[in-house]
N, C-alpha and C positions, 0 to 999 in steps of 0.2 A: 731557397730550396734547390733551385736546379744548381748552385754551386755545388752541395755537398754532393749530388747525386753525380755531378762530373767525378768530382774527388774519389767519390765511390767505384764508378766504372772505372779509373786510371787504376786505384788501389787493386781491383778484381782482374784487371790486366796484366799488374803485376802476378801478381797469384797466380793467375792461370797460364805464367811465361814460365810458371817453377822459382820465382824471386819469393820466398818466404823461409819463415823459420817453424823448421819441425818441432824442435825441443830443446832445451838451453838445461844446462846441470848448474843450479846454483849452489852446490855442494854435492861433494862425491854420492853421496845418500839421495840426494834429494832430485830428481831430475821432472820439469816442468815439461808437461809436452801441449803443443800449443797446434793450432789448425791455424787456416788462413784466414779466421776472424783476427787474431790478434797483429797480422801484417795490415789487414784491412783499420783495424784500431790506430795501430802505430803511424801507415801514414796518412791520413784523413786529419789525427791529431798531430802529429807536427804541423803540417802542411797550413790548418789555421791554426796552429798557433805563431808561427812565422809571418802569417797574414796579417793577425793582431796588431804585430810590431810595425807595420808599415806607415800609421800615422807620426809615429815621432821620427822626428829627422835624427838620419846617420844613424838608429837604431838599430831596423830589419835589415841594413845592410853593412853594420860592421859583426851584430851576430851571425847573417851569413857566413860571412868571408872567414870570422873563426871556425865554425860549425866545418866548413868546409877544407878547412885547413888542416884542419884535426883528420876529419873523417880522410882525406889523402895520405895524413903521414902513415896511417895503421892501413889503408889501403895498399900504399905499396911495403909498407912491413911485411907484408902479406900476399905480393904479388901478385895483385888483382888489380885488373883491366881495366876497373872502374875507377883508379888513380884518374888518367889520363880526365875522364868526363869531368872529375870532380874538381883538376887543376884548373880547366878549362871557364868551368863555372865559376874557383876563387880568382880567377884572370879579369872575368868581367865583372865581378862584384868590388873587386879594387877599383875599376878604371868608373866604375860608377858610384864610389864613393867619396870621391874626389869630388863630383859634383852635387852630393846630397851632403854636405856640412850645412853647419849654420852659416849664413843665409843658404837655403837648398835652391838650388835653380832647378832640379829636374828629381821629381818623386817618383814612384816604383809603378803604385796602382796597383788594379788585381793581378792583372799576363805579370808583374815584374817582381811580386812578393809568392803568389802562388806558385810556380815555376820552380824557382830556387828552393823552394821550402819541400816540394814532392822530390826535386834531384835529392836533395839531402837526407828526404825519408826513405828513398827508393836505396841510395848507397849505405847508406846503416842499416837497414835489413840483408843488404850483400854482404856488407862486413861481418854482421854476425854470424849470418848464416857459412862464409867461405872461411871462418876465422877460426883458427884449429887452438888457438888460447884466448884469454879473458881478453885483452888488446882491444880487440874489437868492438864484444860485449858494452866495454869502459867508453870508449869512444861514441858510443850509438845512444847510450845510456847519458853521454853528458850536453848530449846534443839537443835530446829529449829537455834534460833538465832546465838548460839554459834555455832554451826556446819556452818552456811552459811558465819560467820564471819568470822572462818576460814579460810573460801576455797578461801573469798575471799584476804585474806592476800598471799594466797600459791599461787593462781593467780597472784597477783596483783607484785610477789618477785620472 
């Protein structure tokens, strides 16, 4: 419990820094306006759902390293400052996936799953939110997917 409630204060942090998403147009017609509950949604749920993945080796950390690859290239498509964090973060998730193959010599834990999992929800609500086309949207949304797919496999095995 005092996990999520970290998660919670970190997501309410963001929120209250202006890191949210007002309203997203899923068609010209149609425009969804959202409050800071739905940043608070977004990353609490990645964040465990990236957790999830931490017991199977080279899993939570080559879904990282893609999640973040992505979310960089539509970052600097986009000219945003959050490239730079986000390369920074798929730097050390290469050089620590090296050592989490089969056999793994060295696992993540909570500090090294939860971490990368809030950078990665934190940067896809900036992409969305700074991303003046779908680009963005697509990338935050796929990061979503694969992450929940995950968890649900690690769940479901």
């Amino acid at each position: 419990m005092r996990r999520v409630a970290a998660q919670l204060a970190a997501a309410a942090t963001l929120c209250i820094a202006g890191v949210r998403i007002s309203s997203i147009g899923a068609t010209d017609d149609l425009v969804l306006h959202l409050g800071s509950s739905y940043c608070l949604l977004w990353v609490v749920g990645i964040t465990n759902a990236i957790n999830l993945t931490d017991r199977l080796v080279s899993l939570a950390a080559g879904d990282r390293a893609v999640a973040s690859f992505i979310t960089a290239v539509f970052a600097v498509c986009n000219g945003g400052a959050v490239a730079v964090f986000v390369l920074a973060l798929l730097g050390g998730l290469a050089g620590f996936l090296f050592l989490n193959f089969n056999p793994a010599t060295l696992f993540p834990g909570d500090c090294g799953s939860l971490f990368p999992g809030f950078v990665i929800a934190a940067s896809g609500v900036l992409c969305v939110a700074k991303s003046a086309d779908r680009g963005g949207r697509q990338a935050s949304v796929g990061d979503f997917v694969v992450g929940m797919a995950d968890s649900l496999v690690v769940v479901a095995f």
